[in-house]
Every structure is written in C-alpha cells, then in structure tokens.
C-alpha positions in Angstrom: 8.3 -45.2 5.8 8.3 -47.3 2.9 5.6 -46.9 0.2 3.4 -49.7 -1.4 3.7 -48.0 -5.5 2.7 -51.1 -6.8 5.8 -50.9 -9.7 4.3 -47.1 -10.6 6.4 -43.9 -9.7 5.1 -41.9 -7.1 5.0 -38.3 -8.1 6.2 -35.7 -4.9 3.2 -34.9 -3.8 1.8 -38.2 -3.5 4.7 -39.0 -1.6 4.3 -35.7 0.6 0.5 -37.4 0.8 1.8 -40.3 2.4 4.5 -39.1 4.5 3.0 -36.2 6.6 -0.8 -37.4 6.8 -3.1 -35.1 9.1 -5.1 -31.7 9.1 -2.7 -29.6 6.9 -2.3 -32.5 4.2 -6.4 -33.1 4.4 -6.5 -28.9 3.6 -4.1 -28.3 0.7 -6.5 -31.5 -1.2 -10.0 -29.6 -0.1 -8.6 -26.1 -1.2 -7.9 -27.6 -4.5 -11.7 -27.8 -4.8 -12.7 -24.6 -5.5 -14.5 -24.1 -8.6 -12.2 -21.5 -10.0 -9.1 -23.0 -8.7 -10.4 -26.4 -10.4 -11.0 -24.6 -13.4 -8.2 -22.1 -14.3 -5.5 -25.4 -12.9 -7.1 -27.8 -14.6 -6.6 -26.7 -17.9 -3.2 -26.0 -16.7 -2.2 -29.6 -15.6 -4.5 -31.2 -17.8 -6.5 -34.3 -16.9 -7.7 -35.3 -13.6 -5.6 -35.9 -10.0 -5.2 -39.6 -11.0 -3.6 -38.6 -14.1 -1.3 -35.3 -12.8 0.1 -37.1 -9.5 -1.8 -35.1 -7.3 -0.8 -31.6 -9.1 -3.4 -29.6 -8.5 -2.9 -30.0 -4.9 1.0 -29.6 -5.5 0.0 -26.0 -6.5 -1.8 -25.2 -3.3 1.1 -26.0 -1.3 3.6 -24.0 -3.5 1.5 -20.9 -1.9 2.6 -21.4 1.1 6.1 -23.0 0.6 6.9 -19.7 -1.6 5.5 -17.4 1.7 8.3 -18.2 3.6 11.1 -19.2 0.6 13.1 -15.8 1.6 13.3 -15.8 5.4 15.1 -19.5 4.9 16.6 -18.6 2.1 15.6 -21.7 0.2 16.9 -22.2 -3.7 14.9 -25.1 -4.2 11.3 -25.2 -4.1 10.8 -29.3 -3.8 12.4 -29.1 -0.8 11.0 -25.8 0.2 7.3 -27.8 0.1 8.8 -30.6 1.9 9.8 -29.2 4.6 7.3 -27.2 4.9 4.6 -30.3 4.6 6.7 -31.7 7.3 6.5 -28.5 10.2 2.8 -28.0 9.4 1.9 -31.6 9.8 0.4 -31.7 13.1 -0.8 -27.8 12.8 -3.7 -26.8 15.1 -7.1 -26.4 13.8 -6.8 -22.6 14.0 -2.9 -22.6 12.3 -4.6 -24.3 9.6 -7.6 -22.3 9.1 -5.8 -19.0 9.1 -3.3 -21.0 6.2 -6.6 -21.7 4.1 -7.6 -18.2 4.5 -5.0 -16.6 3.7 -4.6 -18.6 0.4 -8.2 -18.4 -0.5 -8.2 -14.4 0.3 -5.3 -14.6 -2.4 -7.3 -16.9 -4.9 -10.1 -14.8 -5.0 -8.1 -11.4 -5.9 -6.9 -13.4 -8.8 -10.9 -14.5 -9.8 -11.9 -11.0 -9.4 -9.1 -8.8 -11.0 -8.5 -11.4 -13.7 -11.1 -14.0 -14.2 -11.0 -16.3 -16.9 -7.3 -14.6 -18.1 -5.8 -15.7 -14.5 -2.7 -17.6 -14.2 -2.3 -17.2 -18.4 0.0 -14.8 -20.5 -0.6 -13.3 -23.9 0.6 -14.2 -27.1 0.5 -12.1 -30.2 -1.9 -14.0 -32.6 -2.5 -16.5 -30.3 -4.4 -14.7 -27.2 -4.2 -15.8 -23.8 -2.9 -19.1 -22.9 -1.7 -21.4 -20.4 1.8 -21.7 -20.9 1.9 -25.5 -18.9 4.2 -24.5 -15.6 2.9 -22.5 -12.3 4.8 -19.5 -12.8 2.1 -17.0 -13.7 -0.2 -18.3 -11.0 2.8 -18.4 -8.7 3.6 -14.7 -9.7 -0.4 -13.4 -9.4 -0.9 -15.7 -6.4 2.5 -14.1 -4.4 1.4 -10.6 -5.9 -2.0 -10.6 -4.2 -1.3 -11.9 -1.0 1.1 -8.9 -0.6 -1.0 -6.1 -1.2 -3.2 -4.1 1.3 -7.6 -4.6 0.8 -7.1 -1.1 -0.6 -4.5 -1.9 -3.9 -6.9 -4.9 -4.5 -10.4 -3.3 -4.5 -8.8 -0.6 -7.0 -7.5 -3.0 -9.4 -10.6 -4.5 -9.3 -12.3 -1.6 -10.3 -9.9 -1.0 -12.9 -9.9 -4.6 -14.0 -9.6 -3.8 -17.8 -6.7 -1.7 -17.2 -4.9 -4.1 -15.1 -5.5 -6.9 -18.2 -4.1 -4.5 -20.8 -1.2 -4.0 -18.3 -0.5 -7.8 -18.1 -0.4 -8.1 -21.4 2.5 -5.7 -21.5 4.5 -7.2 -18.8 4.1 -11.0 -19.9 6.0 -9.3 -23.8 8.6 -7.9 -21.5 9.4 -11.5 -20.1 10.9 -14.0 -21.8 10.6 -17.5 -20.6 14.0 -19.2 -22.0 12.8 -23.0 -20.2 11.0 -24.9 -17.9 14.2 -24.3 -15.0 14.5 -21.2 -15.6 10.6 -20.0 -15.2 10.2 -22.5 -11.8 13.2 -21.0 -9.9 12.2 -19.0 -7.0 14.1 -16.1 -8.0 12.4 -15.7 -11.1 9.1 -16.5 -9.8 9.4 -13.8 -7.0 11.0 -11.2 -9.7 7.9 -11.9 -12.3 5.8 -11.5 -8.9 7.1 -8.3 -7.7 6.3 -6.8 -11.3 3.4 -7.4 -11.6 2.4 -6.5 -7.7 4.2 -2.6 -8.5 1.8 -2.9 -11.5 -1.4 -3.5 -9.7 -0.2 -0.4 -6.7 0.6 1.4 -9.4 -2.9 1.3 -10.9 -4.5 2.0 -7.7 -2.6 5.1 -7.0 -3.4 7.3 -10.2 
C-alpha cells in the first residue's frame, strides 16, 4: 500500500493507522479517550494527536503488544505492535471487546491505586514527574493486569503505602537512556517489581 504523506514523515502508528484499518484499529483511538488516560498521557507526550503522530494511541497498543511479547519471544517492540496490529485487524466484535476490557480493567487499577502520581517516578527535590518515555506506565499497566481482584482491592486500600513504596523502587532504578528504559526486558523487569510490591502489600 503506498501512503499519500504529502512530503511529511509518517510516524508508526499512523502508518499502522493506515495499513490495518477496521474494528481493532477504530478501538486502540476510542480507548485513548478516557479522561484519565487523556490526562496522565498527555502530559506525557505533550501536545495533541496532530502534534505526537498518533502517540497516545501508540501507547494503547503497546498494552497489548507487551501481553503476548514473551510467548513469541519478541526483542523488539515496533515490530511486536505491528504484527500484532496486523493479526487483530479483522478481530470479531467480541475479540475486540474483551481486548478493550481487559486494558480498561488495567487502566483503572492504575487511576485507583495511584491517581494523579500514575505512570510518574519520584525525584528527590523535584517530586513526581513524567520522565518523557512509556516505561512506568508500561511497568504499572503490565503489573496490574497480572494480579488477581484480590491483590488490587488491597492496594487500593493501602494506596498511601503503595505510593511510599514506589517511591523506593523508582531510587533503586536507574534509567541509563531512552534504549535502555524501552526494551522489553527492562520494561517487564521494572514491571515484575513493582507487581511483587503491590502482592506484597496485600498480604501483610
């Protein structure tokens, strides 16, 4: 398929836009509605979907191209996404809606154990900030989808304690580059701390 950019570079996921059109693609851009999604991204990406290439829907379907990076045993995530934008393009109606609610049962453990600190790290004399890649909402995103109804409702009791305990775990990391924090490795090792973290907390 050849693409009419008009001189301008098409980022990937407008490209994934255009190639693999349908129900799936329509999903991933209503998903990245949501009010909280909107507003923890946003100042993420900074600026609008004109501006970011479509980013904010590029995180949506890094959910669910990092569900199934380990059973293909993927290294790259680019082409993790495309191929998975390319298997789900003519889902069913039901495939898709169980997608959306898996990711939206995902999004809003993050709203209600975190709220307006999700998807940020701490810095000493500088509080919580974005730090300008998906990694942390990679991490939290992976973390909750994982975790039984039970770990969740606990740390969302404990919400407080589970902030303080975030703050300890983004010191312990140390982001060395943009490479290094997007690899899936990494993103699944930063994930798998901080879900032993939140079962941890539920179990006291």
């Amino acid at each position: 398929m050849r693409l009419n950019t008009g001189g301008e570079s098409l980022s990937r996921q407008e490209i994934r836009n255009a190639r693999f059109p349908g129900l799936f693609n329509e999903s991933l851009k209503e998903l990245a509605t949501d009010s909280f999604f909107r507003a923890q991204i946003g100042r993420n990406i900074r600026g609008g979907r004109s501006r970011t290439g479509m980013a904010d829907v590029e995180y949506v379907l890094r959910f669910f191209a990092l569900l199934n990076l380990e059973e293909r045993h993927e290294k790259s995530l680019p082409i993790a996404m495309d191929r998975f934008m390319a298997e789900n393009q003519h889902a069913s109606l039901s495939d898709t809606g169980a997608l959306n609610k898996r990711f939206l049962r995902a999004l809003r453990a993050c709203e209600a154990i975190w709220g307006e600190q999700a998807f940020q790290l701490y810095r000493p004399n500088l509080g919580w900030r974005f730090i300008g890649t998906p990694l942390v909402y990679d991490a939290q995103m992976l973390a909750c989808d994982l975790l039984p109804e039970f770990v969740l409702e606990e740390s969302i009791k404990h919400r407080n304690l589970v902030i303080q305990e975030m703050v300890k775990i983004g010191g312990e990391y140390r982001f060395s580059g943009l490479a290094r924090a997007a690899s899936p490795h990494y993103i699944k090792e930063f994930s798998r701390a901080i879900k032993e973290m939140l079962e941890e907390i539920a179990t006291r």
